[in-house]
ZALOMI-40266 format. One record per residue (C-alpha): x, y, z; residue in three letters. Coordinates in steps of 0.001 Angstrom, whole numbers, padded with zeros to 6 digits, always signed. Layout:
N
XYZAla;...
# end
This chain:
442
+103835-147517-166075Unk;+104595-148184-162362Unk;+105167-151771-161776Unk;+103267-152575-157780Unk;+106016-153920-155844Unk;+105767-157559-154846Unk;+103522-159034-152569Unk;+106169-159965-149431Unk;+107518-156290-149930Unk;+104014-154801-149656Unk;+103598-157501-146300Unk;+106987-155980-144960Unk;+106073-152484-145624Unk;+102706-152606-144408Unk;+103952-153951-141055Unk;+106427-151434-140648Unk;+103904-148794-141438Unk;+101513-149973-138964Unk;+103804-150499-136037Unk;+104418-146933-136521Unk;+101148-145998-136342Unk;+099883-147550-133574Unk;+102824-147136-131499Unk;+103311-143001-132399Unk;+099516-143250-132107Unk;+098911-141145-134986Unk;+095233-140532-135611Unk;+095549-141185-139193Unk;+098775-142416-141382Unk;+099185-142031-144854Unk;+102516-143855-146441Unk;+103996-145235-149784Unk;+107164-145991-151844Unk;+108300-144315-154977Unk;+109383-145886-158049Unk;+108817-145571-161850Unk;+107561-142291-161102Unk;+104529-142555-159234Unk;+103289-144828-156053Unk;+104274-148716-156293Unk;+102521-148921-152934Unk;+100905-147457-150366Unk;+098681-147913-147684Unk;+096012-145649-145321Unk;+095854-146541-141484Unk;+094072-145769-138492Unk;+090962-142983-138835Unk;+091578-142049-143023Unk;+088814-141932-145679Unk;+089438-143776-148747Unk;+091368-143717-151301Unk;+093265-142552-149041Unk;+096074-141455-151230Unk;+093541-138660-152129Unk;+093201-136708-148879Unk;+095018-133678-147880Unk;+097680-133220-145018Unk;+099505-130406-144209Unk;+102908-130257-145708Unk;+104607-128147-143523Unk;+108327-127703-144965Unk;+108406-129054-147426Unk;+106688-125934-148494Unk;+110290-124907-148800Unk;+111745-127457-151480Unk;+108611-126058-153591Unk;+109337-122068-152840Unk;+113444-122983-153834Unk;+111977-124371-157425Unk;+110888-121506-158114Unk;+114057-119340-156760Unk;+116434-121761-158823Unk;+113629-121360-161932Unk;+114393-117473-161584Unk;+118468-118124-161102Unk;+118267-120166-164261Unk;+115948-117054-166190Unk;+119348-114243-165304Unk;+117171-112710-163023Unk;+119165-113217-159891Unk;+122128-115036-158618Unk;+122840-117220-155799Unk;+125470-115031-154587Unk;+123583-111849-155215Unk;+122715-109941-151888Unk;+119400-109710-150532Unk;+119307-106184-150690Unk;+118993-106283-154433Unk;+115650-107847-155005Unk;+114359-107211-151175Unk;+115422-103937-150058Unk;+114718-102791-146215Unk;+115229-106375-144131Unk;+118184-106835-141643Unk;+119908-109432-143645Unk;+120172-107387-146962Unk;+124153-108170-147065Unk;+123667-112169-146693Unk;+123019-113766-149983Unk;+120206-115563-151709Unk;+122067-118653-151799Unk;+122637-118617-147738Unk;+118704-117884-147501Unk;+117961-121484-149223Unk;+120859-123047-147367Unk;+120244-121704-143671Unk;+123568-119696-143996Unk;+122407-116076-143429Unk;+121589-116744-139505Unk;+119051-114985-139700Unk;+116550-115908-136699Unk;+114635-119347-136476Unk;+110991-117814-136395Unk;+109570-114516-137776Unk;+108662-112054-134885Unk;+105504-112442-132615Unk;+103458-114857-132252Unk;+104304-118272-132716Unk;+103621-117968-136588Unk;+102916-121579-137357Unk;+099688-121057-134841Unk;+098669-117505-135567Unk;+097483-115491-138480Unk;+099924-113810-140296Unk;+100123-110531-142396Unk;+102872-109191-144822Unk;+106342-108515-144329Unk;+105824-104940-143477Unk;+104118-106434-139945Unk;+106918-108450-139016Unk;+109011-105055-138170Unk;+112171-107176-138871Unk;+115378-105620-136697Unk;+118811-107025-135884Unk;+117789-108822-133245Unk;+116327-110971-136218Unk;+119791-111413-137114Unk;+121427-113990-134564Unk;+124356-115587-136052Unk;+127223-114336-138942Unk;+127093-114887-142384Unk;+127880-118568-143203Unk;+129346-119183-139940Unk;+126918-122160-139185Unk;+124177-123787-140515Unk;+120878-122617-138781Unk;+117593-123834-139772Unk;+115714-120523-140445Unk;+111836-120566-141281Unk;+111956-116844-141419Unk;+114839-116372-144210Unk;+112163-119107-146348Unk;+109265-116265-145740Unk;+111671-113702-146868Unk;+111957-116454-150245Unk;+108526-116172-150732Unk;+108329-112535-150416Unk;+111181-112665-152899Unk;+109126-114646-155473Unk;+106119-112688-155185Unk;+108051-109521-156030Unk;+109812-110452-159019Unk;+106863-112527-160202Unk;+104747-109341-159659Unk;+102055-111960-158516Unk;+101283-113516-154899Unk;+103472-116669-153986Unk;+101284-118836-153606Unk;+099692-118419-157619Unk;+103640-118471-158114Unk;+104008-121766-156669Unk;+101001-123057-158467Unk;+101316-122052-161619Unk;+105072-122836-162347Unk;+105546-126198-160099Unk;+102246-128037-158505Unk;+100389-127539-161984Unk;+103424-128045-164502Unk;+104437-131535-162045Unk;+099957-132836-161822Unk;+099722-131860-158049Unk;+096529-130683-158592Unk;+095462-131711-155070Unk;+098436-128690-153515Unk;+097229-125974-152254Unk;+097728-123165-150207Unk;+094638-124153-147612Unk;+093016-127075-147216Unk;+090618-128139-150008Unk;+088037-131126-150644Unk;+088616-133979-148229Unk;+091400-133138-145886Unk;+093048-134561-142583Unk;+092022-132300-139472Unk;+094985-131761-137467Unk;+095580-132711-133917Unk;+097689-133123-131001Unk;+097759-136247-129088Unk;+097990-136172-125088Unk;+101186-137905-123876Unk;+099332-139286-120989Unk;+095990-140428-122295Unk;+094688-141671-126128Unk;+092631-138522-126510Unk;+092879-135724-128717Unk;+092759-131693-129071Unk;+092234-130225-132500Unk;+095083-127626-133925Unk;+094378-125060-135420Unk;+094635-123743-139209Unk;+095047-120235-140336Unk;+096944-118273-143501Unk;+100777-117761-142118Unk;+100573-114542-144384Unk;+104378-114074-145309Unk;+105156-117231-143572Unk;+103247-118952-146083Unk;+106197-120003-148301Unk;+107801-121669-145118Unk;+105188-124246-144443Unk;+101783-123627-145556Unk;+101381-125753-147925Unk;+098483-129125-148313Unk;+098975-132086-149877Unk;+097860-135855-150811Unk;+099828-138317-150881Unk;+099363-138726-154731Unk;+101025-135619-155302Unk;+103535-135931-152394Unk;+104892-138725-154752Unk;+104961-136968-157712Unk;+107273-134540-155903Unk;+109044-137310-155089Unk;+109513-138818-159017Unk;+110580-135415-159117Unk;+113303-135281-156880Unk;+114636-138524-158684Unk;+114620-137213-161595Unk;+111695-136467-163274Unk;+111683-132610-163259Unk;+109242-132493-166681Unk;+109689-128847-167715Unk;+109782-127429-163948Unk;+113762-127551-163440Unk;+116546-129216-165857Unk;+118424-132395-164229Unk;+121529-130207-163989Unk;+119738-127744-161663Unk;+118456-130062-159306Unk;+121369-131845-159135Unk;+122790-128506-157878Unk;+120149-128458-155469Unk;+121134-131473-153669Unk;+124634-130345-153582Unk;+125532-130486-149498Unk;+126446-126671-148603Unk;+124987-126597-144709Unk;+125953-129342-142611Unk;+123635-129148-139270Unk;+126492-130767-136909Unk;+123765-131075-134011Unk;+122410-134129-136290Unk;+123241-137711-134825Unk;+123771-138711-137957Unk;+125251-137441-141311Unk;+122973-134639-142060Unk;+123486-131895-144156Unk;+121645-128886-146481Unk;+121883-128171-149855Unk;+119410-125441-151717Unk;+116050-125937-150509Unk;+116729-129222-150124Unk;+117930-132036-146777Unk;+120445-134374-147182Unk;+121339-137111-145171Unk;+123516-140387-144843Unk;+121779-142960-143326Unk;+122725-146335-143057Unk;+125471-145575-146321Unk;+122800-144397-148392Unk;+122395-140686-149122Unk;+118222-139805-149032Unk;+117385-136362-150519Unk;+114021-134016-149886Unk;+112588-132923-147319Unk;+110457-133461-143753Unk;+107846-131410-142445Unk;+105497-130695-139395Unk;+103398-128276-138222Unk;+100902-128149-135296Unk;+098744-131263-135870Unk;+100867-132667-138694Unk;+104029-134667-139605Unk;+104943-135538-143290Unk;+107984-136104-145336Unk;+109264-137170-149210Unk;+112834-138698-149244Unk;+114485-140247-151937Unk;+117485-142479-152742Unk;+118535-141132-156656Unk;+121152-143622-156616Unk;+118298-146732-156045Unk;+115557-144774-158178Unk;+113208-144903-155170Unk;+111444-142796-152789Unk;+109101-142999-149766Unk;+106579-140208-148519Unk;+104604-140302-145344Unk;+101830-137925-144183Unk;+100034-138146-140915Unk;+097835-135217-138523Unk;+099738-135763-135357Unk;+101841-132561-133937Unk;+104453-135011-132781Unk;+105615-138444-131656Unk;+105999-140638-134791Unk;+109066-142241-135407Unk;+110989-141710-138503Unk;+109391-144679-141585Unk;+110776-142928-144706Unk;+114235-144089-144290Unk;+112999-147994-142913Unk;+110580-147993-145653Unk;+113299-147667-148134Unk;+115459-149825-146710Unk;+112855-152495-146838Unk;+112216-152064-150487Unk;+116021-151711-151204Unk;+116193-155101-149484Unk;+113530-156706-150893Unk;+113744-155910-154733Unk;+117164-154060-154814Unk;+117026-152585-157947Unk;+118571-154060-161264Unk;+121000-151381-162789Unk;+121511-151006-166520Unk;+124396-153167-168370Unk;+127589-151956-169161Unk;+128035-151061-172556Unk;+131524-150046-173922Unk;+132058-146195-174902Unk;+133997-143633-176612Unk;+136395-142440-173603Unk;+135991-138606-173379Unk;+139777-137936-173754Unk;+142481-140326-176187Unk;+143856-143208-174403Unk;+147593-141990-174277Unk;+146395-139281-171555Unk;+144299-142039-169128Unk;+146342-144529-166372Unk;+148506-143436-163654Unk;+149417-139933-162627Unk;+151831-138873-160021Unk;+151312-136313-157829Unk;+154765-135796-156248Unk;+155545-139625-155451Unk;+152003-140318-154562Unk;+150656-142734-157838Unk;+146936-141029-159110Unk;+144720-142704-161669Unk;+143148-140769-164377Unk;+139719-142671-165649Unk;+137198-142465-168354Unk;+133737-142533-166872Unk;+130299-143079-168713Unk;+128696-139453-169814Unk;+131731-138202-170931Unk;+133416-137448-167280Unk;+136421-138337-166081Unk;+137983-139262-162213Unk;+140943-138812-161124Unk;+142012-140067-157572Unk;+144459-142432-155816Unk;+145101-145842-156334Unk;+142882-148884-155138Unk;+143657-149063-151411Unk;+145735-145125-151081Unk;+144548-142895-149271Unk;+144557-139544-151137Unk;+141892-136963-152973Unk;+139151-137576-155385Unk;+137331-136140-158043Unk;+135166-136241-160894Unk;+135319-133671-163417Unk;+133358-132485-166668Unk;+134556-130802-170107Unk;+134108-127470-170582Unk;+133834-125565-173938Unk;+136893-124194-173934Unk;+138701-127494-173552Unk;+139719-127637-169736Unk;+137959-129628-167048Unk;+135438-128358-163852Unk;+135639-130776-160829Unk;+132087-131671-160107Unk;+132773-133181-156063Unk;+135029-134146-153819Unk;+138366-131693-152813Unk;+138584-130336-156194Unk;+134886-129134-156956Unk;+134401-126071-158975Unk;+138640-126195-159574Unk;+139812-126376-163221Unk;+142246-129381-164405Unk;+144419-128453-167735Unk;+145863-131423-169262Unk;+148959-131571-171485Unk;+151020-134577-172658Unk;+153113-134465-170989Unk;+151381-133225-167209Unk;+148172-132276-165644Unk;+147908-128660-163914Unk;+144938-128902-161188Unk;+144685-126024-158462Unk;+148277-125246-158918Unk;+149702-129250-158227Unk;+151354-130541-161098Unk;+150514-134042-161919Unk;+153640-136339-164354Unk;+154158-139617-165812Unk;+156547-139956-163524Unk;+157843-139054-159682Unk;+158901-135655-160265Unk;+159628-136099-163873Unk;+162055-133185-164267Unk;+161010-132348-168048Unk;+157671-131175-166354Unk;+157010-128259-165268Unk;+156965-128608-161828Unk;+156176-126490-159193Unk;+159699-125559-157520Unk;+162055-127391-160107Unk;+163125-130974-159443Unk;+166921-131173-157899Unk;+169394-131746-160540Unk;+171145-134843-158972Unk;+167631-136727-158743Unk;+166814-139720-156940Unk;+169236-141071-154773Unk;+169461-143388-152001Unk;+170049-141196-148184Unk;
# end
């Protein structure tokens, strides 16, 4: 059950909300907070029919984190790989040698739009009428992150051929209906926002318009209510139901583009935005297309999210991130005791390691990990790792991600550095031998 948050937290958020509206001068404003997996408050302003957590906006792309479900989903079936080329499931595009793991990452640099008319204003057809070329191809492979709408249409395209089935009925059937977003859909159905632009010199308005993107579709398409924006949202804290395991979306939010344009910390992992803000790391996604802003965030570490949706084409400022930080300071959330538990490794092998002279500490953590990083107060590298079946460890973060640590009695091997009981203990085998004569003073 989803416990409301308290009354001064609702006052708090509500003002936020509100100041945002009226000063972005949003037609209508849609917001709420995230917790327990579903809405523990949200509110409707300026011109919105009620309930107002029941009409639809236009998602824009956030279309994306929904299209990369179902890419992982088919990752996770054998039927592709991340580093597979593109050439192997969609033969006859420009980018064929970039991989399927750069496409949902913005590593392929492939171009920012599709060919054409502005796609997010025009109809659209299939891929055959894009007439893609090299000049769709505008930066190296993984030289730099670049946001790419078209290598998300080539996604969709990608979905719909191994699915054998259009990608929007893709997208329905194995994430919107599995997660209860009954209210997502391809076009807007039942009571929805109309979108609009807002002059920047007068409070009047001019309607956008609304059209099928075609291939473009799985870039941004997309309607939503709120309702089901926050389901996404439980979602992308962790309550994947029988959509994704917890290990693949955790994969998902893995940094692997890092847009260095961003003021702030701000980064990309597989369908998926990541950024720092204020020392917190928020996770999903923001959207916008002509006459529409909208985005789900969420904090995994706090358990809480916030989603927004409003039909402006620009001009708001940012509320996800201020809402959460007004519910994180309000009712910061209570974490679970600490219970004592069987370390994952015997106690003889946990303490301090040396890595030359430098003094590491090897740790039993809670889920059967260890860490293994510097002393309190060192400077020095970091990781956590997790056991693997054939009794050696895979570092999970930090410098020594995917790297494998071997541990003996008497040393640990990790990425070719020896770690020993002691500075150089000479009845280890360390890299280089240690000099016979051993430590002396100058």
């Amino acid at each position: 059950m989803v416990e409301p948050v308290l009354p001064s937290t609702a006052r708090a958020l509500l003002a936020r909300t509100a100041r945002v509206q009226r000063e972005g001068r949003a037609p209508s404003l849609v917001a709420g907070v995230v917790r327990d997996g579903g809405l523990a408050w949200s509110t409707g302003r300026g011109d919105v029919a009620e309930p107002h957590d029941d009409v639809q906006y236009r998602l824009g792309s956030i279309s994306k984190t929904v299209t990369a479900l179902v890419v992982m989903r088919l990752r996770d079936e054998g039927r592709l790989g991340l580093d597979d080329r593109l050439e192997q499931h969609l033969p006859g595009t420009p980018l064929g040698e970039r991989t399927v793991g750069q496409l949902l990452s913005h590593l392929t640099g492939a171009g920012s739009e599709s060919p054409g008319g502005w796609w997010e204003r025009v109809p659209g057809g299939p891929l055959e009428d894009l007439r893609l070329g090299a000049d769709d191809v505008v930066l190296g492979a993984a030289r730099r992150f670049h946001y790419s709408n078209l290598g998300y249409g080539l996604l969709g395209e990608l979905v719909a051929r191994h699915r054998r089935r259009p990608w929007e009925d893709v997208v329905r059937d194995e994430v919107l209906l599995p997660l209860g977003m009954t209210r997502t859909t391809p076009r807007p159905s039942g009571r929805a926002a109309a979108g609009s632009a807002v002059h920047p010199w007068a409070d009047v308005v001019l309607p956008e318009p609304e059209h099928d993107a075609g291939v473009m579709a799985a870039a941004g398409q997309l309607w939503a209510t709120l309702a089901d924006l926050a389901r996404l949202g439980a979602f992308l804290i962790g309550d994947t139901g029988d959509v994704l395991s917890a290990a693949t979306l955790e994969e998902m939010t893995v940094p692997a583009g890092v847009d260095s344009s961003a003021a702030g910390w701000s980064a990309y992992g597989l369908g998926l935005q990541v950024l720092r803000v204020d020392g917190h790391v928020l996770v999903g996604h923001g959207g916008s297309m002509p006459g529409f802003l909208a985005g789900v965030f969420v904090d995994r570490l706090e358990q809480a999210g916030a989603v927004t949706l409003a039909n402006t084409t620009s001009g708001l400022d940012p509320l996800v991130p201020g809402l959460l930080a007004d519910l994180r300071a309000a009712e910061p959330r209570v974490v679970d005791a600490w219970t004592p538990s069987e370390p994952a490794v015997p106690l003889d092998l946990l303490g301090v390691w040396f890595w030359g002279p430098a003094p590491h500490v090897l740790r039993a953590q809670a889920g059967g990990l260890l860490h293994l990083g510097p002393l309190p107060g060192r400077a020095g590298r970091a990781s956590r790792f997790a056991p693997r079946p054939d009794g050696t460890w895979v570092g999970l973060d930090g410098y020594y991600a995917g790297e494998t640590l071997r541990i003996a009695p008497d040393h640990l091997d990790l990425a070719t550095f020896v770690f020993t009981r002691t500075p150089y203990d000479p009845e280890a085998p360390v890299p280089g031998g240690v000099d016979e004569r051993g430590w002396q003073p100058l």
